[in-house]
C-alpha positions as CSV (number, residue, x, y, z in Angstrom):
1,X,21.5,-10.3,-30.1
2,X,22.6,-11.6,-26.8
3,X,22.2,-9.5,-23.9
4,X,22.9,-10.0,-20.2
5,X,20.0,-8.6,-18.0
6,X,20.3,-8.0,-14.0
7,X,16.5,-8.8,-12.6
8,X,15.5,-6.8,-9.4
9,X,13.1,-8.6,-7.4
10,X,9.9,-7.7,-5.0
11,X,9.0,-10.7,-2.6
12,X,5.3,-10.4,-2.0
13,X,3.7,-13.7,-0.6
14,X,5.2,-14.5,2.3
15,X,3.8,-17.3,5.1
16,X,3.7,-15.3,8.1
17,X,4.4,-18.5,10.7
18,X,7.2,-20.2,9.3
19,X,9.0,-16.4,7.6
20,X,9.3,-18.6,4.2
21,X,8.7,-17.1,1.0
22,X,5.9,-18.6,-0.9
23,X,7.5,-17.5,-4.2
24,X,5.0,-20.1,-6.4
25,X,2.0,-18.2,-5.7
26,X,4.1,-15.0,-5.4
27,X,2.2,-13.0,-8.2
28,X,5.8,-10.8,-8.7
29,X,7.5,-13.8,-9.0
30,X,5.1,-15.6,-11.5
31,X,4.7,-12.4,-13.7
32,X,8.8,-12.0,-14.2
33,X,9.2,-16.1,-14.7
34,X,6.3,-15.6,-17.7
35,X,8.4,-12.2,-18.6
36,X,12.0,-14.5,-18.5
37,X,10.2,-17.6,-20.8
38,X,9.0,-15.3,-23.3
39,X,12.4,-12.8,-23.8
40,X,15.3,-14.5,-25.9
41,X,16.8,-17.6,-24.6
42,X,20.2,-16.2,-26.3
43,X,20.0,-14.0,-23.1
44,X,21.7,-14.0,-19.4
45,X,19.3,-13.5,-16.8
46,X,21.1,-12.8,-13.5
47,X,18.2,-13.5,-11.4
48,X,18.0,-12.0,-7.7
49,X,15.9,-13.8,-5.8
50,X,15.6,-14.5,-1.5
51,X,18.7,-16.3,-0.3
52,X,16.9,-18.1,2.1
53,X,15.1,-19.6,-0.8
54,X,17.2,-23.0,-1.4
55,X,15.5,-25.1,-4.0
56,X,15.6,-23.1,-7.0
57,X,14.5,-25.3,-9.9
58,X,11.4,-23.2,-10.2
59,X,13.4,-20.5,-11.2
60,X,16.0,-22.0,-13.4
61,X,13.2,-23.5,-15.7
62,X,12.1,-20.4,-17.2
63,X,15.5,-20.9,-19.0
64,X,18.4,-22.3,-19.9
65,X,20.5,-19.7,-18.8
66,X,18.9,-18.0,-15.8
67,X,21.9,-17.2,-12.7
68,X,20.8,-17.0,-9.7
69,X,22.1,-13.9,-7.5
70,X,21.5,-15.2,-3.7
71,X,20.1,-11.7,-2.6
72,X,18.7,-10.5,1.4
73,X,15.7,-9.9,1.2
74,X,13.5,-9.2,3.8
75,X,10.0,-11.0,4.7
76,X,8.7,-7.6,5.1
77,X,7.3,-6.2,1.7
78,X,8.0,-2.8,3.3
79,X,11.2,-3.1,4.3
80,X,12.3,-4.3,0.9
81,X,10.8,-0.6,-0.4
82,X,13.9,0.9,1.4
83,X,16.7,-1.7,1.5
84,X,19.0,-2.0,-0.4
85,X,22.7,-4.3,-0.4
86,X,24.8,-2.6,-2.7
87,X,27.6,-5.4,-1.2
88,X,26.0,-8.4,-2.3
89,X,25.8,-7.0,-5.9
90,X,29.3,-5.7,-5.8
91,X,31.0,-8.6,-4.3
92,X,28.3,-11.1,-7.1
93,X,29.2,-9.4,-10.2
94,X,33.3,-9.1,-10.8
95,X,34.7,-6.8,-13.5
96,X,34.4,-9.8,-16.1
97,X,30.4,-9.3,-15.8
98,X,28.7,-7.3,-18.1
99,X,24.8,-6.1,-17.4
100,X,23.1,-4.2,-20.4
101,X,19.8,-3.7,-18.2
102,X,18.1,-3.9,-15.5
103,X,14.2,-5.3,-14.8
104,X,13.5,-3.8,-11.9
105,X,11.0,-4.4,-9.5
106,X,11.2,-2.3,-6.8
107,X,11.1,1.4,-8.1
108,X,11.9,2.5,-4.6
109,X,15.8,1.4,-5.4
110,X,15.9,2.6,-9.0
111,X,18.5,5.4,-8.0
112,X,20.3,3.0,-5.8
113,X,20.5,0.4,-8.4
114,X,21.6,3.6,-10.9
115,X,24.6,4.9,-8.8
116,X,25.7,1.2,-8.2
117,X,25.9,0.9,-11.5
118,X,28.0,4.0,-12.3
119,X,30.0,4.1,-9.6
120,X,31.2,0.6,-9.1
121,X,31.4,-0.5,-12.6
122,X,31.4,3.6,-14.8
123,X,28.2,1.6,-16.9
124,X,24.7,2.7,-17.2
125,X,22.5,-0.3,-17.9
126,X,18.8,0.4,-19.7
127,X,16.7,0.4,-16.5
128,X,12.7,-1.2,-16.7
129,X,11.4,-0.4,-13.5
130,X,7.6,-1.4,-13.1
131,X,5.2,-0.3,-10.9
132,X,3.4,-3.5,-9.4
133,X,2.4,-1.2,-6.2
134,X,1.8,2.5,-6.4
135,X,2.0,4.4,-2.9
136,X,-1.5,6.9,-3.3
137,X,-4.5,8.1,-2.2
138,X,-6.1,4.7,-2.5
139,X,-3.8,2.6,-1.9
140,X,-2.7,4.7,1.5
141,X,-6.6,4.1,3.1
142,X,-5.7,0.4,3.6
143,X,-2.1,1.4,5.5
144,X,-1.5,5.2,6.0
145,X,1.1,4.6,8.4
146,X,3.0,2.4,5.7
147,X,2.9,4.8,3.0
148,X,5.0,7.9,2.6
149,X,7.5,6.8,0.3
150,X,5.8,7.8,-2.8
151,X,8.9,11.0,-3.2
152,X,10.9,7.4,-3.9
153,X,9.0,6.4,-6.4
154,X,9.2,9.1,-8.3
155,X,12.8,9.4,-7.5
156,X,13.0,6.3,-9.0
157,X,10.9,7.4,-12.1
158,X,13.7,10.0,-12.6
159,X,16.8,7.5,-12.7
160,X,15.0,5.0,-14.6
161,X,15.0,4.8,-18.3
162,X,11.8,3.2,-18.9
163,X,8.4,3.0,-16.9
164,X,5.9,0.2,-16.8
165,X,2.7,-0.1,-15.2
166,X,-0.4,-2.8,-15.8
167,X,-2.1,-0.1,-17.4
168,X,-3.2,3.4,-18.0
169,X,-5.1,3.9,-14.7
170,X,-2.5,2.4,-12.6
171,X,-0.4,5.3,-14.4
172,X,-3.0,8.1,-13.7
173,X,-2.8,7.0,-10.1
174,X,0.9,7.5,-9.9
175,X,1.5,10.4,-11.7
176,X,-1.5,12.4,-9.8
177,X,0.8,11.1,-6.7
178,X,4.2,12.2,-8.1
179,X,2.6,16.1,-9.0
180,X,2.2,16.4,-5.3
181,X,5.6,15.3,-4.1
182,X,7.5,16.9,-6.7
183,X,7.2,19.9,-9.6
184,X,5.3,19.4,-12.7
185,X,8.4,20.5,-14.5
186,X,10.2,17.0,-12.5
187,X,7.7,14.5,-13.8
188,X,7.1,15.8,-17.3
189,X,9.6,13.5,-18.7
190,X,7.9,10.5,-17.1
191,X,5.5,10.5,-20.1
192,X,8.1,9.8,-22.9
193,X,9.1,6.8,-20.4
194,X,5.9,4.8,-19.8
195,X,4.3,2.2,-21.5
196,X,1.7,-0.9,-19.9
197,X,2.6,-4.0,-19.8
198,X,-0.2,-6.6,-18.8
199,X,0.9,-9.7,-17.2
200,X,-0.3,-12.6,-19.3
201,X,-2.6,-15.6,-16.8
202,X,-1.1,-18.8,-16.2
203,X,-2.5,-22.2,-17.2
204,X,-2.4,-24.5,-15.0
205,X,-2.2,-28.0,-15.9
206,X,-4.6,-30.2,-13.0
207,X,-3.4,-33.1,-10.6
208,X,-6.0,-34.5,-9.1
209,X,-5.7,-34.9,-4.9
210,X,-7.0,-35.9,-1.7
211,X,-9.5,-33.8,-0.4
212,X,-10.4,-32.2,-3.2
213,X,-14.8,-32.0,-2.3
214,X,-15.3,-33.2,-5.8
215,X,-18.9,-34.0,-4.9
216,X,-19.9,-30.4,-4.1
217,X,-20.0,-27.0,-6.3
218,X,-17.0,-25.3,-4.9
219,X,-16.8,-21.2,-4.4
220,X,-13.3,-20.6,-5.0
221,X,-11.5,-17.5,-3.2
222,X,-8.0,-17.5,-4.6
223,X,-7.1,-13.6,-2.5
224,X,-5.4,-12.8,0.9
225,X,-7.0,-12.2,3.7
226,X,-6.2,-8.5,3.7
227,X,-8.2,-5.5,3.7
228,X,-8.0,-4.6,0.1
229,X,-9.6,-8.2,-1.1
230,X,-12.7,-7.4,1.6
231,X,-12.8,-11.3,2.4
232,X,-15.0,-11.2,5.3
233,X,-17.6,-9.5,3.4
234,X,-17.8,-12.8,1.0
235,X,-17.5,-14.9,4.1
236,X,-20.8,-12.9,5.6
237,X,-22.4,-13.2,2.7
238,X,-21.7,-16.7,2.2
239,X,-22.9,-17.3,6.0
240,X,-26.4,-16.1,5.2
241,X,-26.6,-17.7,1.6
242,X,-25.7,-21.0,3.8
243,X,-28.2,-20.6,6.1
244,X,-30.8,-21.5,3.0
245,X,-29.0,-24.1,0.8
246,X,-26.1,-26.0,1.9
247,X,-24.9,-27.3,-1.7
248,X,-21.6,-25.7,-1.9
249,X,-18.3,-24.9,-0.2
250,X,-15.9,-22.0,0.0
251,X,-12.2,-23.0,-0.3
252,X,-9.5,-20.3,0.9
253,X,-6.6,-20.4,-0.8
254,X,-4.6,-18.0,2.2
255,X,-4.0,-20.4,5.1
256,X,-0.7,-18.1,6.3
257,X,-2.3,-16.0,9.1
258,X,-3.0,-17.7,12.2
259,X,-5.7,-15.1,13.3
260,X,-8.0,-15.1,10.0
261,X,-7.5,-18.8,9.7
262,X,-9.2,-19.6,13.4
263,X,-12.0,-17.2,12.2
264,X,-12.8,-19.6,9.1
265,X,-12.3,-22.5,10.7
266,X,-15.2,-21.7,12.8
267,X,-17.7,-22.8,9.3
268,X,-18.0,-25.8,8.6
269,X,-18.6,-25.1,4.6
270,X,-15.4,-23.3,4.4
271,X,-12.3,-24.9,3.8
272,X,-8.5,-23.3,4.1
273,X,-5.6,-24.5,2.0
274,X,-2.9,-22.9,0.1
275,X,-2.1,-25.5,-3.2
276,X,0.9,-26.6,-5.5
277,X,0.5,-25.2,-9.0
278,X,-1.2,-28.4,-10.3
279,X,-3.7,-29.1,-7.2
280,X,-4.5,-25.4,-8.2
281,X,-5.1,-26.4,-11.5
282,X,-7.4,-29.4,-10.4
283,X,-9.8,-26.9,-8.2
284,X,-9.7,-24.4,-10.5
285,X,-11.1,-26.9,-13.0
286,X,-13.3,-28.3,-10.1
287,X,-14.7,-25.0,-9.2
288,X,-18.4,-23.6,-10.0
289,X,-17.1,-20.1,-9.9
290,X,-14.5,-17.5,-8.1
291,X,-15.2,-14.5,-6.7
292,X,-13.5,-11.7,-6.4
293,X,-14.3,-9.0,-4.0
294,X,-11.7,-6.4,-4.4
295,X,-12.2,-2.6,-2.7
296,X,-10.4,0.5,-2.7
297,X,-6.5,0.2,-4.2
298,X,-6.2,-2.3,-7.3
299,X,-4.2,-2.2,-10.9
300,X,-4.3,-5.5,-11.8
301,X,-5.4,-9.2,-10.6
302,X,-3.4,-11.8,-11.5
303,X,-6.3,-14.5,-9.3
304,X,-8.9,-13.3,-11.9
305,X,-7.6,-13.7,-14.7
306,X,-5.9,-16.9,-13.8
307,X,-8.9,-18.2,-12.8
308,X,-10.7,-16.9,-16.4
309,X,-7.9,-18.9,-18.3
310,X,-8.1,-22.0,-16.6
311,X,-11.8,-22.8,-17.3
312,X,-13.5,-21.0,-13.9
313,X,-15.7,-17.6,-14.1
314,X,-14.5,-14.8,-12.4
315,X,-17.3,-12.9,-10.3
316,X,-15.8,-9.3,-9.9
317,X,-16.6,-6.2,-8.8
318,X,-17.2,-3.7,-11.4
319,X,-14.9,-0.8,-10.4
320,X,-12.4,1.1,-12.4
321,X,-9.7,-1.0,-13.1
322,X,-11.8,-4.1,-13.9
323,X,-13.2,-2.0,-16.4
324,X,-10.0,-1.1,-17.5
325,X,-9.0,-4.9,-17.6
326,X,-12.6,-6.1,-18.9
327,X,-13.8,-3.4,-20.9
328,X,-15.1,-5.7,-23.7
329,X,-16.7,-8.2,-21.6
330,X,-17.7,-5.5,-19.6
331,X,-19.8,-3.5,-22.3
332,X,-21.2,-6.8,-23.7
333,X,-22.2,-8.9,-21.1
334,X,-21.0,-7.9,-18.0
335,X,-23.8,-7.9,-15.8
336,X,-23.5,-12.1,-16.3
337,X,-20.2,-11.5,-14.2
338,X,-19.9,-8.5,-12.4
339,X,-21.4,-7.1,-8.9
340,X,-22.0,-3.3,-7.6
341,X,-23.7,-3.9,-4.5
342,X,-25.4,-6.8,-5.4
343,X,-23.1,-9.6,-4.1
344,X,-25.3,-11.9,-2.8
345,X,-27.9,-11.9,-5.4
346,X,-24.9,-12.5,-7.8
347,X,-23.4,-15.7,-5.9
348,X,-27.0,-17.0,-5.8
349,X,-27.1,-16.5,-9.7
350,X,-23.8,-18.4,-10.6
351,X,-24.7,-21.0,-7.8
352,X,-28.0,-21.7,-9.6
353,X,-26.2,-21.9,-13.0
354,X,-25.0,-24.7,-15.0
355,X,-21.0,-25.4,-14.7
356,X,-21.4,-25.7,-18.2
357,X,-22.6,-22.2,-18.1
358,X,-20.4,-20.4,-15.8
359,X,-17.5,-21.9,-17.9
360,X,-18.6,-21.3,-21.2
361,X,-18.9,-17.6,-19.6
362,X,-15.4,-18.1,-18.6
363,X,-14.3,-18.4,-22.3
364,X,-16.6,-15.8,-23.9
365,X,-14.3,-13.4,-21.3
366,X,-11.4,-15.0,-22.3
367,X,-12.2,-14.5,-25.9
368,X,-13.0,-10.8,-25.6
369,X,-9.4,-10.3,-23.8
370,X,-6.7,-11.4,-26.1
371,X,-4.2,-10.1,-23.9
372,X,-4.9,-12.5,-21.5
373,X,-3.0,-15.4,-22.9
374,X,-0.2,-13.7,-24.8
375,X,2.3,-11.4,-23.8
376,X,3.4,-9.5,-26.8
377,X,4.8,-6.7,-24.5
378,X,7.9,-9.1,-23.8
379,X,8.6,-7.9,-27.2
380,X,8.8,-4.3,-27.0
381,X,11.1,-4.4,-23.9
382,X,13.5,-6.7,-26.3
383,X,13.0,-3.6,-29.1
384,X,13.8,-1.0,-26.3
385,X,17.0,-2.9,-25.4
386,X,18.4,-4.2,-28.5
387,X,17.6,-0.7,-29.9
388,X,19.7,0.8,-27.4
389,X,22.6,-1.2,-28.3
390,X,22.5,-0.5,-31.8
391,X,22.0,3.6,-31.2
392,X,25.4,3.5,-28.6
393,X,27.5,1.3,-31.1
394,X,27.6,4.1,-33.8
395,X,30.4,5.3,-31.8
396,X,33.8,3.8,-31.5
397,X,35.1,3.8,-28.5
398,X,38.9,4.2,-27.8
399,X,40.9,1.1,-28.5
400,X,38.2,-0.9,-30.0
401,X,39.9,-2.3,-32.5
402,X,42.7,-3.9,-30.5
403,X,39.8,-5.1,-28.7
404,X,38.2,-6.7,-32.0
405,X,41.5,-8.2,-33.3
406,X,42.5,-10.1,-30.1
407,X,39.4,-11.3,-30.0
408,X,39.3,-12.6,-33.7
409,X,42.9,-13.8,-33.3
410,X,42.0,-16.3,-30.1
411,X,38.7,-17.4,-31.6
412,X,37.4,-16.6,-28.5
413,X,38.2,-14.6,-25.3
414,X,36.7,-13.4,-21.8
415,X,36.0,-9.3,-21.3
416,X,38.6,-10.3,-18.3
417,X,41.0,-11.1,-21.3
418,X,41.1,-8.3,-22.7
419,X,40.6,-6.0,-20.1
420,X,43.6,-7.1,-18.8
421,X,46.0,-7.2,-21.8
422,X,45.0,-3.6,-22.7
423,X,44.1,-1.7,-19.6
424,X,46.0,-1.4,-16.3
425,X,42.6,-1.3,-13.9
426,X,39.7,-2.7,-14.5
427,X,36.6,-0.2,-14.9
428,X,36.2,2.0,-17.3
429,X,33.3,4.2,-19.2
430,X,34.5,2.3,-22.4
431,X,34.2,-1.0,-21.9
432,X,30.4,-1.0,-22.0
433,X,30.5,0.8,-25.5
434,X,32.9,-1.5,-26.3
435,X,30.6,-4.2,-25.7
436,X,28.0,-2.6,-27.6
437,X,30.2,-2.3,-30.8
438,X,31.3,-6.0,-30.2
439,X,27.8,-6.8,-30.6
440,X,27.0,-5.1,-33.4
441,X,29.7,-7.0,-35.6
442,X,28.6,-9.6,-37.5
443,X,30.8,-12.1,-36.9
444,X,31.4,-11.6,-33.0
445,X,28.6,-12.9,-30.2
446,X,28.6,-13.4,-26.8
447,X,28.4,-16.5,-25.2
448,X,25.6,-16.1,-22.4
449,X,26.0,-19.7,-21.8
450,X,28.9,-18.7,-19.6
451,X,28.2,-16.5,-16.3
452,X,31.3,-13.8,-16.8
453,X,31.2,-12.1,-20.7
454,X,32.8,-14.5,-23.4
455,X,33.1,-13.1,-26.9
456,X,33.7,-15.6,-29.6
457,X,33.0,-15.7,-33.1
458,X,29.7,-16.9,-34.7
């Protein structure tokens, strides 16, 4: 069944000189262009991305018929929690557009994105909205005077029809939050709405560059510099494993802040350079080991588990949601990969292994996480969706079957087409049912190859 899906977008990596958005390392980006590959390519994906953003092959690959919606986004991740342009969606998407759901990825405008959609257009697309950042306890001691807009986010809960988050703890997190903000009787619905959906790693195929310090064993920290990745802790520790051996390097994969970037520079075994997708695939492969040194707020991390899939352990810290993520690895062999307060004894371990070693550790992880390289969960939004359809097409909607027949008659006709010939304006609560009962025929499809609806017969 071809749908047409509206996709919300959260710009997260951002290089704070220049103010341009670093969307291929953009973990937000990268999760929805795995989510776009692996949904039907019989759908329309009306993708809004930054308009500043000009080259948008990366995009367009994930398939053939991805349409991009130029969309102002701000460079501030916090700004983009409350702004919303309800004119550049209404002045994108004519009457002739149809939208059957929304992937959402901002919660924070799930209501806004709800009224657009009923007021402007009288249709109420299926909206996904999932939680990549959860405004609580834990997340609020790394930015108190940032957070405070966790009554949005359960606002948003409330006009959305379907809830994702990485996982279970990431939904224990914000439903503890949403209990304080709002009633119990408010958020008892949110239940019946959730489900997790794990972002799948990426592999990365290696190109081989200048600079690379093939000739050392390279520590790989592939995190911002920010307070939740507790960087300089690694760098400390680094300093006085350094002051004893001298056969590796660290190489920082955040070169966007100015201030942090002078600090490093200061080392001489550290180096500090952001990568293309397939020099990052060439140190990945090049790497003894990563490490990551998470603290405080987490759900997910896309860096470890890229890291795991491409060939290069993972040293992380064994907290809650890594054994949430892990819990296999975890229970079996986990003290070969993990570190509670042992970091340095830890680094010294994987330093003094084999590569051989710390990458056939790499695959015995991989191996215990099948989720790591699939992502069936692609496949339960498609259920949701296409479910939905069939449920709203047992009714018939008034004049559907003039619809049908001037359709059948031409061969083939625009929603504008008929819209026209049997209405006098051009919204309507019945077109969208319409649409779904179009759908449901055997012999009529929609042409997504086009950007307004087409309906033609198979």
């Amino acid at each position: 069944m071809n749908l047409r899906a509206l996709i919300y977008s959260n710009p997260l990596s951002v290089d704070k000189i220049g103010k341009s958005f670093q969307y291929w390392k953009d973990s937000g980006f990268i999760y929805t262009k795995h989510l776009v590959k692996n949904l039907p390519k019989g759908w329309r994906f009306y993708w809004c991305i930054p308009d500043k953003i000009k080259d948008v092959s990366w995009f367009t690959e994930a398939n053939e018929n991805v349409e991009i919606v130029p969309y102002p986004y701000s460079t501030s991740i916090h700004q983009n929690r409350y702004n919303f342009s309800v004119n550049t969606l209404s002045k994108y998407f004519s009457y002739g557009n149809d939208i059957d759901l929304i992937i959402n990825n901002q919660p924070e405008v799930s209501a806004n994105l709800r009224v657009w959609g009923y007021n402007q257009r009288r249709e109420s697309p299926l909206i996904f909205s999932y939680y990549h950042w959860i405004d609580c306890e834990e997340s609020q001691a790394f930015g108190a005077d940032l957070s405070g807009y966790s009554t949005r986010q359960a606002d948003g809960a409330k006009a959305s029809d379907w809830l994702l988050f990485h996982n279970d703890y990431a939904y224990w997190m914000f439903m503890r939050e949403a209990n304080k903000v709002m009633s119990l009787d408010y958020t008892r619905e949110f239940w019946d709405k959730y489900f997790s959906f794990t972002p799948p790693a990426t592999v990365f195929d290696p190109l081989p560059f200048e600079g690379g310090y093939y000739d050392t064993k390279i520590i790989l920290f592939n995190h911002r510099l920010n307070k939740t990745t507790n960087w300089k802790e690694v760098v400390k520790t680094l300093d006085e494993i350094y002051k004893d051996r001298q056969d590796f390097m660290l190489w920082v994969t955040d070169d966007g802040k100015m201030k942090e970037f002078e600090y490093l520079r200061e080392r001489k075994y550290i180096k500090v350079q952001s990568l293309s997708d397939g020099e990052y695939g060439q140190i990945l492969k090049q790497s003894h080991f990563s490490i990551c040194n998470h603290e405080g707020y987490s759900t997910w991390n896309m860096a470890v588990i890229d890291s795991l899939i491409n060939g290069c352990l993972a040293l992380i810290p064994r907290r809650e949601v890594y054994q949430t993520m892990f819990k296999e690895p975890i229970g079996k062999f986990g003290e070969e990969f993990t570190h509670s307060g042992d970091l340095k004894e830890q680094i010294i371990k994987l330093l003094d292994n084999t590569k051989e070693k710390n990458v056939e550790l790499a695959k015995r992880v991989v191996d215990s996480c099948p989720w790591m390289s699939k992502f069936n969960d692609s496949n339960d939004l498609r259920i949701i969706a296409e479910g939905q359809v069939e449920y709203d097409a047992e009714k018939t909607p008034s004049k559907y079957e003039k619809v049908l027949e001037f359709i059948r008659e031409r061969g083939s006709a625009s929603k504008k087409e008929w819209a026209n010939e049997f209405w006098s304006f051009h919204v309507n609560s019945n077109f969208p049912l319409i649409r779904k009962k179009l759908l449901m025929e055997s012999d009529i499809v929609d042409d997504t190859s086009q950007s307004e609806t087409v309906y033609k017969i198979r």
